[in-house]
N, C-alpha and C positions, 0 to 999 in steps of 0.2 A: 504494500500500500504506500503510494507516495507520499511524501510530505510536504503541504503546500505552506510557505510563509508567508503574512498578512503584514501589510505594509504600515506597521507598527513596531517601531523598535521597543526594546527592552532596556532599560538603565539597570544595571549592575548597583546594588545597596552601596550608598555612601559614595557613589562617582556626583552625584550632583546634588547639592544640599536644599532640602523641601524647605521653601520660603512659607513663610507664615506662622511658622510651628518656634515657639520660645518655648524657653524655661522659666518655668514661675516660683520663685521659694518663697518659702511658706514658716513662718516661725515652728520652734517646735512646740507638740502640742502640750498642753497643760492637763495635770492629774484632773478630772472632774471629781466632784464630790458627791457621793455614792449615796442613795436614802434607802438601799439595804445593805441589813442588816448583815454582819458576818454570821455566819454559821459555824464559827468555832463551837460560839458557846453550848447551842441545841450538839454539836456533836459529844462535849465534854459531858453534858448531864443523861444523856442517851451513854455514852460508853462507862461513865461510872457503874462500878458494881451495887445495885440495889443489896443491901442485907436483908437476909428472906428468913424467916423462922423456921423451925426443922418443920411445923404443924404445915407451913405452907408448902412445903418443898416434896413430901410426903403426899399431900394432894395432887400436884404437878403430877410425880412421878405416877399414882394411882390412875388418874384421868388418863396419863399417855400411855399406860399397860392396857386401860379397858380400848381404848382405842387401836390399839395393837390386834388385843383379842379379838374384837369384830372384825377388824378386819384380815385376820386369817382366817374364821372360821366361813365367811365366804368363798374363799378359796379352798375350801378342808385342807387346811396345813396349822400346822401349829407352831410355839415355838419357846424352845427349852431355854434357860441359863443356867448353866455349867461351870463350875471350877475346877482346871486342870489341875490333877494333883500335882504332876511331877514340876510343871511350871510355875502354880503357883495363878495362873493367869485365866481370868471370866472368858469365857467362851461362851457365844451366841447360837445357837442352831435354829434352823428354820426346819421342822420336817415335814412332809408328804403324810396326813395324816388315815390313810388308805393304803399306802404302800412301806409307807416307816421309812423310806428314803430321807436322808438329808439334803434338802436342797442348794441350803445356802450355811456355812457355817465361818464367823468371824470370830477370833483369826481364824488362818487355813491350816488345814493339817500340816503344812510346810512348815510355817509361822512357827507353830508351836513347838513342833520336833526343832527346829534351830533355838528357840528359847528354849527350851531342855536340856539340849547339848550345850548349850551358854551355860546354862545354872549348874550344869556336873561341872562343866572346866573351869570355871568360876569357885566354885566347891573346893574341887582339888586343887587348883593354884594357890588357896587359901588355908586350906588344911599343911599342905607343902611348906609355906611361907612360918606357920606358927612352929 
């Protein structure tokens, strides 16, 4: 396909300087004065630790177990809390309450055999040491 050229030339950026176009400066600008509020403060009294009473804290914990429980028993599953002996460490289990399958278990069997195997060599390097 040929290439026809239209009898309009092209200038090359910066071969010939565009009249009419100045520069204008401009002071610089000044702080305006702001009518909000920072939000330090709502952040500092939101992140403070509230002191809760054990009697509240106790209901918490109640209300978010029953809530739990319903909502496994829609799913027929259930779900244990375990204390590993050898670790030491609460274990979560989620079961399949039809089949007794574990579904979901925090920590993982991995997890926990490695903190095991911590608390023996820990054990013995400490037993060794005395």
């Amino acid at each position: 396909m040929p290439i026809e050229t239209i009898g309009t030339t092209v200038n090359p950026a910066g071969s010939v300087p565009n009249k009419g176009i100045e520069t204008v400066e401009r002071p610089p600008a000044s702080p305006e004065v702001s009518s909000i509020q920072p939000i330090t403060s709502v952040i500092q009294t939101v992140a403070d630790p509230v002191e809760k009473q054990p009697q509240d804290i106790q209901e918490e914990v109640a209300k978010a177990l029953e809530t739990v429980e319903i909502m496994m028993e829609v799913r027929d599953r259930s779900v244990q809390f375990v204390v590993d002996q050898d670790s030491g460490a609460d274990v979560i289990k989620v079961v399949d309450d039809n089949t007794g399958e574990v579904i979901r278990q925090i920590p993982t069997d991995e997890l926990l055999g490695f903190m095991r195997n911590l608390t023996k060599m820990l054990g013995n390097f400490l037993d060794e040491r005395v």
